[in-house]
N, C-alpha and C positions, 0 to 999 in steps of 0.2 A: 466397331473398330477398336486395336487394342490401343490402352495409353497406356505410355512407358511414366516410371514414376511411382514414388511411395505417398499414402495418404495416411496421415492419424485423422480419425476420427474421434472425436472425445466429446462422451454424453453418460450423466449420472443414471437414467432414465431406460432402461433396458430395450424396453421394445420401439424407441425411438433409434436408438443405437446400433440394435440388430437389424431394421432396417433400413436406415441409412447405411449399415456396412452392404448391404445384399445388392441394394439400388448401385452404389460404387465399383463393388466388385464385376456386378455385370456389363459396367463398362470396359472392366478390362483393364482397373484399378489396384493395386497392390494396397490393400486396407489393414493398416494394423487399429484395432476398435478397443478401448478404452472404457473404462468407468469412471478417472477418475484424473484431473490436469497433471497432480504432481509423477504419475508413472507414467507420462510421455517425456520427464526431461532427462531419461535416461537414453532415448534413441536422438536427440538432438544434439546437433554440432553444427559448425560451418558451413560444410561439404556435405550435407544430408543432402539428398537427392527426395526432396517431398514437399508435401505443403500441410500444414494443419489444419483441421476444419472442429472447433470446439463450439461447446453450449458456452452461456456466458456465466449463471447464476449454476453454482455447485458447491456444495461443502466444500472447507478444507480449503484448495487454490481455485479461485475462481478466472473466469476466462479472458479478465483484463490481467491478474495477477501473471498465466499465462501467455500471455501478451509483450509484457513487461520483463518474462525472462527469457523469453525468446528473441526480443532487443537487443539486451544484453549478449546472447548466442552469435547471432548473425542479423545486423536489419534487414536483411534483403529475405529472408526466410519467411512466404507467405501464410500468412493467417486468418484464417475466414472466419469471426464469431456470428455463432447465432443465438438467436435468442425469444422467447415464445413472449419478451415479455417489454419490447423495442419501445423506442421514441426518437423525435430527432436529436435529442439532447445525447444520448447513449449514440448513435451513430456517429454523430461528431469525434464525441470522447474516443471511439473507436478508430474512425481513422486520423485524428490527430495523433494518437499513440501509434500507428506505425501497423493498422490489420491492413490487410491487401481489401476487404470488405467485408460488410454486414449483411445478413440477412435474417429476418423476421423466419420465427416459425408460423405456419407450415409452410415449408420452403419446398415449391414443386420440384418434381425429380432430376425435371431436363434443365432448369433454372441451377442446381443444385452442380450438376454434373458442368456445366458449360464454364461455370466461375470456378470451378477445379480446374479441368483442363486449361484456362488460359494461364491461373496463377501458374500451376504448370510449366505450363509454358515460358512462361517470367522467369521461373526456378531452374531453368533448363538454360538459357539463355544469361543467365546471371553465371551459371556454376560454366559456361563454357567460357566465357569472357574473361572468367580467374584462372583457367587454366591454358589459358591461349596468354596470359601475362605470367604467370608463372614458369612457364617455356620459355617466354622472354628474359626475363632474369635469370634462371638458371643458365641460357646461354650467352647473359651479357645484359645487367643491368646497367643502369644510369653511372654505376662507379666505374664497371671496366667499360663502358661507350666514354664517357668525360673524363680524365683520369688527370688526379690532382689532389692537395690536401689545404690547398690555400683556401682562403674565406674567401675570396674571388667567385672562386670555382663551387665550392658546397652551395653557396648562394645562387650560384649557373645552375645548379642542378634541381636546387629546391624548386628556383623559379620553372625550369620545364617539370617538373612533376607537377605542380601546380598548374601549368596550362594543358599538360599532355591529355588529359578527360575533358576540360573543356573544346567547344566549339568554334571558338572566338576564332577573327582572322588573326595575326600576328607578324609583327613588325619586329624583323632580326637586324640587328647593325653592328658593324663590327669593320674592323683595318683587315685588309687582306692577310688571307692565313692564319685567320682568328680559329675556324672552325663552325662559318653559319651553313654549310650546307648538313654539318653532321650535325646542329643543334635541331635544324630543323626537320632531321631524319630519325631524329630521338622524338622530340614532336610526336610526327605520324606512327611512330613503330610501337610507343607508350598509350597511343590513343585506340579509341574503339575503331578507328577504322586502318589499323593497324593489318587487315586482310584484304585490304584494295589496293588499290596504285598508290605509287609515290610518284608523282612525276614532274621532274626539272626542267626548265627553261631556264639559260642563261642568256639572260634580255642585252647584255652587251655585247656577247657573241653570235648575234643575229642580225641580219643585215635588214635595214629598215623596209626593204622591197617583199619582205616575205614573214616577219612577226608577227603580220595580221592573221596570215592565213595559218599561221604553227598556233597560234592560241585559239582562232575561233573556227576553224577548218574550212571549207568550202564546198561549194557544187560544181560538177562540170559547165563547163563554159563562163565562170565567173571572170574570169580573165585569161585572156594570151598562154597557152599552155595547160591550162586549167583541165586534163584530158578527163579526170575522172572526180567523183566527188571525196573529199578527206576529211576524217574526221579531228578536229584540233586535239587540242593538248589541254583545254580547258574540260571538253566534252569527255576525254579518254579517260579523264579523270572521276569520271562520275563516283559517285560512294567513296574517294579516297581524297590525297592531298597534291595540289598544285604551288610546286614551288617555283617563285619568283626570283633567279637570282640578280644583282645587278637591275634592278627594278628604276633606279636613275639613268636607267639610261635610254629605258623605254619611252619612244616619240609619244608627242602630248597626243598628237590624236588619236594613240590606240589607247592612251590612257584615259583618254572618253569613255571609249566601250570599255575598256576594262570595270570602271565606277561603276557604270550599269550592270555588270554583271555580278560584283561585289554586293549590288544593292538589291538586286531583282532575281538572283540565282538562272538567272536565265542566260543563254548563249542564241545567237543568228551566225551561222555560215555565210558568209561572202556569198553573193550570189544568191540568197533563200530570205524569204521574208519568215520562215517558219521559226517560231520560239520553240528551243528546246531547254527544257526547265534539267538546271545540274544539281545536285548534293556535295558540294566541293567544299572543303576547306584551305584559303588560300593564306599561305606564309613566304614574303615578302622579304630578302635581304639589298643591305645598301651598305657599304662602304663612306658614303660620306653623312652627312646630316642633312637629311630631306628640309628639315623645316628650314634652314638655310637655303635650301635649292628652292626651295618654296618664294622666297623672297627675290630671290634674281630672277622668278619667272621661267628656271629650267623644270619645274615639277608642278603638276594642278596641286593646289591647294585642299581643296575637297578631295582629291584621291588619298592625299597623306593623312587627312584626319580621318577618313575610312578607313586605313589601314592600322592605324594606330591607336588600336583600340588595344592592342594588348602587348608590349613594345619589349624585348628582352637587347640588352646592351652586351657583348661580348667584350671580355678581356685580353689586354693584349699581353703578350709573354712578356712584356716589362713591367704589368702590373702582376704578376706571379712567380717570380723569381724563383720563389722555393719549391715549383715544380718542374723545376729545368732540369736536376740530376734525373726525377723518377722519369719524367719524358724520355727522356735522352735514354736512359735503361730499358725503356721499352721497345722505344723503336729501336736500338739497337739492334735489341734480341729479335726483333721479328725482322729486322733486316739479315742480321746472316743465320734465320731459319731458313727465308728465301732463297738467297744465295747460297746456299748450302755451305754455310762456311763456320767456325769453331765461332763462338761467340768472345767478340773482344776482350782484353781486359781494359779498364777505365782507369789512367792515370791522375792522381791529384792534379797535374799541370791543365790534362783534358777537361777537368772539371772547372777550374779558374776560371779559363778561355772560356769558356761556354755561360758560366754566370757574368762575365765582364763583357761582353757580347750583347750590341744594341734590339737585335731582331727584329729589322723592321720587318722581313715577313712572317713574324711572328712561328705560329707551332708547324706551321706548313715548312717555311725555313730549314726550323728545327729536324724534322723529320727527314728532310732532307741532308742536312749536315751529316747526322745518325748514320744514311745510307753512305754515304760517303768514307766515314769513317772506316765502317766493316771492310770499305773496298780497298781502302786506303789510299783515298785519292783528296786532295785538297778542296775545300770550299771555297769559292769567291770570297775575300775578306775574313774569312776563317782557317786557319790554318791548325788542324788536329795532328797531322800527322808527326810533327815535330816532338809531340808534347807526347811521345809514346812511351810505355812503360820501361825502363832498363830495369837491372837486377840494383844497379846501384841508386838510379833516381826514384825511380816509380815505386810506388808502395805496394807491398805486400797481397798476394793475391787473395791467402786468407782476409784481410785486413776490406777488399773490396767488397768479397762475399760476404760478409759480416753485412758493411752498408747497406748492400742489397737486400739483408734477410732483416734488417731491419726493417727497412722501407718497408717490405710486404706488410710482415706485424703488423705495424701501424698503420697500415693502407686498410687493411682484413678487418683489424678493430673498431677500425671507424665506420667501416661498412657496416658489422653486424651490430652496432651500438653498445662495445664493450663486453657481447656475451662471449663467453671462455667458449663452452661447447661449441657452436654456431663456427666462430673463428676458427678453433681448431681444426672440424670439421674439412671447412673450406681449404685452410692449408694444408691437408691430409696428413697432420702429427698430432699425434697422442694430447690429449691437456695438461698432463703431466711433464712432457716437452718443450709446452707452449710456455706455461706456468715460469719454465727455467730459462726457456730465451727470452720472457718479458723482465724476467729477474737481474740478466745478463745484461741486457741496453738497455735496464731501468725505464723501462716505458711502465706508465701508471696505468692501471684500467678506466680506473675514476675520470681519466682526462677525456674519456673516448665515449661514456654512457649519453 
């Protein structure tokens, strides 16, 4: 059977070499064969599509030296050393530095082949998972999903990159219109099971006669109506993420099974004594402070310290003020691309109003205002329309596009961590361009590395 995939094999020892490459290649192995460590670090990078298989003892670089700069390359870049000349002490040192494994000479064929193919395997699975994220960013990383420049917000962001590869359950809370259903849609989409389900329940908007059966499904005839078997919304979720919205508001006794299921990955249908074991990661929002609810007795206690293992707090748009203009500029714009309509100009006076403006539904509000605006129609408590540009009040249309083109800059800078290229790139101008509208609104590089 053929294997897809590149193999260096690297051995000082000729006739050890040539046939370890013969035994490989007859698997149907793409063998580049080697005499010597240091003229393999010319085929290594990143993105090599391979695994190594070296002697350990060899003039010159030897096969932990090897090891050690292939660390540096990529860790994830499998390494097999062998060696005619083993101990347990040398096997340790081998995989505490980072080889995929060890093997003693003479290392039989099939033995040989079988720990290629899986590192393989590994390598294949590793390079797919970087490029199933790298598709993700390119069409919308954590800066254009979270969009902001406040320490609030880098901090929101840092903290989901930090749990987004983790497993953990996670506990979102936040005022309404904060934005927990898209934190926790960053969550799942930055995570490895970013090619499964995502799937919502909003536990306030379900009526208590039937949350049982949306989360853990049923069997026919489990109850009155019951015509056929369904399967939940816990279960549908298998390999992917179950979100909890409004999770205070779910009845204490489903929050019984719920804890068991949190605890024991397992699921029962209404009506089925059968356990059906799930792979679910569940992420959990609430509007108020559980551990408060905790204490009047509207929430188990045990379920919150389950869920709260890994807790991210959202910010309200009164604690980020100074990402009220860029919001507002955004959704703007995607409001009369929608509508198909000429993108507004932004008055100074529209801007006032909008930073002196309480939010209590925070960016959800906001977003709403935005549409609003485009339409030209007033907000409850907001009143934009007033505050519209004249020739004589409103400022200069050059003078907003300026603002706007600033904003980006420093949005763009901060994403790529100050590199010119990269930035300029992104904002499809020359460096030489860039160089003169960072010179232009005195924006510093240094501020942004």
């Amino acid at each position: 059977m053929a294997n897809s995939g590149q193999v260096i094999l690297i051995d000082d020892e000729d006739d050890v070499r040539i046939s370890g490459s013969q035994t490989l290649e007859l698997e149907g192995f793409d063998v580049i064969a080697l005499g010597a460590a240091e003229d393999a670090i010319e085929h290594l990078s990143p993105n090599w599509p391979g695994v190594v298989v070296t002697d350990v003892k060899m003039p010159k670089m030897n096969g932990f030296d090897l090891l050690q700069h292939i660390q540096s390359v990529d860790p994830d870049l499998p390494i097999i050393l062998i060696t005619g000349h083993g101990d347990v002490a040398m096997a340790i040192k081998a995989i505490q530095g980072g080889a995929y494994d060890f093997i003693e000479k003479p290392a039989p064929p099939e033995y040989l082949i079988d720990v290629v193919r899986r590192a393989l395997d590994k390598r294949n699975l590793v390079l797919e998972n970087r490029a199933l994220r790298d598709a993700l960013q390119s069409s919308g990383g954590l800066e254009t999903r979270i969009l902001g420049n406040s320490p609030v917000i880098e901090r929101l962001r840092k903290t989901i990159a930090n749990l987004a590869d983790t497993d953990v359950d996670v506990l979102i809370v936040g005022e309404t219109g904060t934005g927990k259903e898209l934190a926790a849609r960053c969550l799942h989409d930055f995570s490895d099971r970013c090619g499964s389900q995502f799937v919502a329940l909003n536990c306030g908007a379900m009526p208590e006669s039937i949350i049982e059966s949306e989360l853990f499904g049923h069997e026919a005839g489990a109850f009155t109506g019951a015509t056929k078997t369904r399967i939940g919304k816990i279960e549908y979720a298998d390999k992917g993420t179950v979100f909890l919205d409004e999770i205070e508001s779910m009845p204490l006794h489903i929050q019984v099974k719920l804890l068991r299921v949190l605890q024991e990955r397992t699921v029962e249908r209404l009506g089925d004594n059968a356990v059906i074991p799930v792979d679910i990661r569940v992420i959990a929002a609430a509007k108020i402070d559980l551990g408060k609810a905790c204490q009047e007795g509207a929430f188990r206690q045990d379920l919150y310290y389950r869920l709260n293992v890994a807790k991210i707090d959202l910010p309200t748009l009164r604690d980020r003020v100074t990402d009220i203009a860029l919001l507002f500029h955004h959704f703007a714009a995607a409001a009369a691309a929608h509508h198909d309509r000429p993108a507004p100009d932004l008055p100074g006076p529209v801007m006032e109003a909008l930073k002196a403006h309480s939010w209590p539904g925070n960016v959800r509000e906001l977003k709403n205002a935005a549409e609003r605006f485009v339409l030209g129609i007033s907000a409850s408590g907001l009143d934009l329309t007033d505050g519209a540009a004249t020739p004589e009040t409103g400022p200069a249309l050059g003078d907003q596009v300026a603002e706007f083109e600033k904003l980006a800059i420093e949005q763009t800078l901060k994403n790529y961590k100050g590199k010119i290229g990269e930035t300029a790139k992104a904002l499809g101008i020359p460096r030489k361009r860039l160089y003169l509208r960072m010179q232009k609104y005195h924006i510093e590089r240094d501020e942004y590395r």
